[in-house]
C-alpha positions in Angstrom: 9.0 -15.0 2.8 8.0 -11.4 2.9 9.9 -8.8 4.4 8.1 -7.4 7.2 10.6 -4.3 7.6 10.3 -3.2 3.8 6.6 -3.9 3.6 6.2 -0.9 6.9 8.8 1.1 5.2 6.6 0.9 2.1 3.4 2.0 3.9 5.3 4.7 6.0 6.7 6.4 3.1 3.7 6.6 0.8 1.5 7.6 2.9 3.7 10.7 3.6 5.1 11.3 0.2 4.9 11.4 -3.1 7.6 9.0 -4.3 8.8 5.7 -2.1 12.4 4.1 -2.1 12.2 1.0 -3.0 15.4 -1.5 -3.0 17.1 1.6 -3.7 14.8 2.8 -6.5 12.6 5.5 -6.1 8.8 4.4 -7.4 6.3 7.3 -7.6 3.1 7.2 -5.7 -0.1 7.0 -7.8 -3.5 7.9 -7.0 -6.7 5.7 -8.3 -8.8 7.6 -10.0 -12.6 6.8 -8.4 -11.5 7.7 -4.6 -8.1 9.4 -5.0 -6.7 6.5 -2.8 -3.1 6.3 -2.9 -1.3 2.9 -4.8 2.2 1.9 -5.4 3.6 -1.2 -7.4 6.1 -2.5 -6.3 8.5 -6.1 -7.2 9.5 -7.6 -4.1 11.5 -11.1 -4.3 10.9 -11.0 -7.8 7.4 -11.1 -7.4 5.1 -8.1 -8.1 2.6 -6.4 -5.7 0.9 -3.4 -4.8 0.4 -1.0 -1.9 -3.1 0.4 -1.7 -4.2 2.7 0.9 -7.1 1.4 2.7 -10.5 3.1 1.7 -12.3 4.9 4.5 -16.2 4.8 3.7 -15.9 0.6 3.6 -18.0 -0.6 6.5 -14.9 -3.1 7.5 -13.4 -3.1 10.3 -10.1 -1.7 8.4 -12.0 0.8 7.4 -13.5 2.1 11.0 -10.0 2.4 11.4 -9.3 4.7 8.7 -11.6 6.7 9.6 -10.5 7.1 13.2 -7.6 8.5 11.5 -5.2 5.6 11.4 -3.2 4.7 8.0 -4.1 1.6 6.6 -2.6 0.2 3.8 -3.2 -3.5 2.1 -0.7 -5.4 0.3 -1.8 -7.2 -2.7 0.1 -9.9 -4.4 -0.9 -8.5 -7.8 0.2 -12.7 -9.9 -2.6 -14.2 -7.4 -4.6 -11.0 -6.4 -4.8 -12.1 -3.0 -4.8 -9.4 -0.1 -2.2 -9.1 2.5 -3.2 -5.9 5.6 
């Protein structure tokens, strides 16, 4: 079951800083290095995923929202690479 609470903690605190508190430990914030988008690994449950800041210029509907200024950010389950926003 994921953790809801942790998962928005997660999002809240890397897109306003540089390093994110996770379970305690702090885990740095990374930037891709094509559009500068921010990521974040993370192991949750013992499983391992990744925060990914939602990229602007798609033509999604995620996207529209990023560029109306909201922060998006995508969870991906990084053992089954599927997507969770």
């Amino acid at each position: 079951m994921l953790d809801k609470a942790l998962l928005a903690s997660i999002a809240q605190q890397m897109m306003s800083s540089s390093t994110v508190n996770v379970n305690g430990k702090p885990v740095p914030v990374r930037r891709t290095s094509r559009h500068r988008l921010r990521t974040l690994p993370f192991t949750m449950d013992g499983r391992e995923y990744e925060a990914i800041e939602q990229n602007p210029e798609k033509p999604s509907r995620w996207g529209e929202l990023a560029r109306e200024g909201h922060q998006v950010v995508q969870f991906k389950d990084a053992e089954s690479n599927r997507q969770r926003r």
